[in-house]
C-alpha positions in Angstrom: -41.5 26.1 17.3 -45.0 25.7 17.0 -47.3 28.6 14.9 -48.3 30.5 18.0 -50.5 33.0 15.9 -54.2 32.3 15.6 -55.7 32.0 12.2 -56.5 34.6 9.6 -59.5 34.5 7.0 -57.4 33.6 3.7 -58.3 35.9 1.4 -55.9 37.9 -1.0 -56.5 41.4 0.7 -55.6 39.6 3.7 -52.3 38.1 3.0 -50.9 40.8 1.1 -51.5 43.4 4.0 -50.1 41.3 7.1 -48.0 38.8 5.5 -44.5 39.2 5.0 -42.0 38.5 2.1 -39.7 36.9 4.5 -38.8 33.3 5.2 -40.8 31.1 7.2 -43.5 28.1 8.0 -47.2 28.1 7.6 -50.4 26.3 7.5 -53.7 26.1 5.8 -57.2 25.1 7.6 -60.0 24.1 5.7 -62.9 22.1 6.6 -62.3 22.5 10.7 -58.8 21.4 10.2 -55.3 21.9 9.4 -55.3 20.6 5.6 -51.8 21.6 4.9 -48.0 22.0 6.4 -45.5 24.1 4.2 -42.7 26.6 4.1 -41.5 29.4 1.8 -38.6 31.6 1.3 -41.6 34.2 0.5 -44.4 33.2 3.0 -46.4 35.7 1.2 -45.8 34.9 -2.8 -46.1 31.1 -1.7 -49.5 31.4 0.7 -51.3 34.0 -2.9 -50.1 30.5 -5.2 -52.3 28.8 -2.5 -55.6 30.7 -3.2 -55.3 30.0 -6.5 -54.7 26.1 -6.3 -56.5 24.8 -3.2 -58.6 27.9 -1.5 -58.6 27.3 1.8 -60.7 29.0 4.5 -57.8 30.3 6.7 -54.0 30.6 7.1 -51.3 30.8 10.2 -47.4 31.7 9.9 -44.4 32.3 11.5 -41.3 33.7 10.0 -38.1 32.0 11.0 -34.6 33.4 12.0 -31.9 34.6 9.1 -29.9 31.2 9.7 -32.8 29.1 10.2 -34.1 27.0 7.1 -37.9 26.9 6.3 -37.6 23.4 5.2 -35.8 22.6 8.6 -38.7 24.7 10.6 -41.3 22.8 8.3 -39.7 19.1 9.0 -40.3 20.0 12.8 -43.7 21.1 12.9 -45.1 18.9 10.1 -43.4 15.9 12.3 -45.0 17.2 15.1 -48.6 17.4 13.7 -47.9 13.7 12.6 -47.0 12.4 16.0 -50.3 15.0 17.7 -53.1 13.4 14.9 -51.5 10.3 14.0 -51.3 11.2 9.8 -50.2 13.8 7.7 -52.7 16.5 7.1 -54.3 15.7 3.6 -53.1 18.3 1.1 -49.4 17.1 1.8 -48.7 14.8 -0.5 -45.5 14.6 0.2 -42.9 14.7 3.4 -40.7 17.8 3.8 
């Protein structure tokens, strides 16, 4: 279940016009690269909490189905970003 979507500038207009208040996985890019793997019950609450604590340059999410757990979809792709680039990326400080 990888994020299929291509990034968008992460800014607040931004997320509160196209992102949803549903469930789901996401990630931040900063720098040129992914800087950070998460998930939310509210993708869109959670990704506005981001601005304010680690600004990052862009965003990508995916919303997950109504039996799915974010946590669950966030365990997959973070481990798959691990196995792709060999670490976690660097604003995780923690596995899901």
């Amino acid at each position: 279940m990888p994020i299929g979507k291509t990034w968008s500038k992460a800014t607040e207009s931004h997320i509160k016009n196209n992102v949803p208040t549903r469930k789901g996985v996401y990630e931040l890019h900063s720098f040129g690269e992914v800087k950070y793997i998460g998930s939310s019950k509210n993708l869109q609450h959670r990704l506005l909490e981001h601005l304010d604590k680690r600004n990052p340059n862009k965003y990508r999410f995916k919303t997950v189905g109504f039996l799915t757990r974010p946590v669950k979809a966030e365990r997959k792709h973070y481990d798959r970003h691990v196995d792709k680039y060999g670490s976690e990326p660097d604003w995780n400080d923690r596995q899901p």
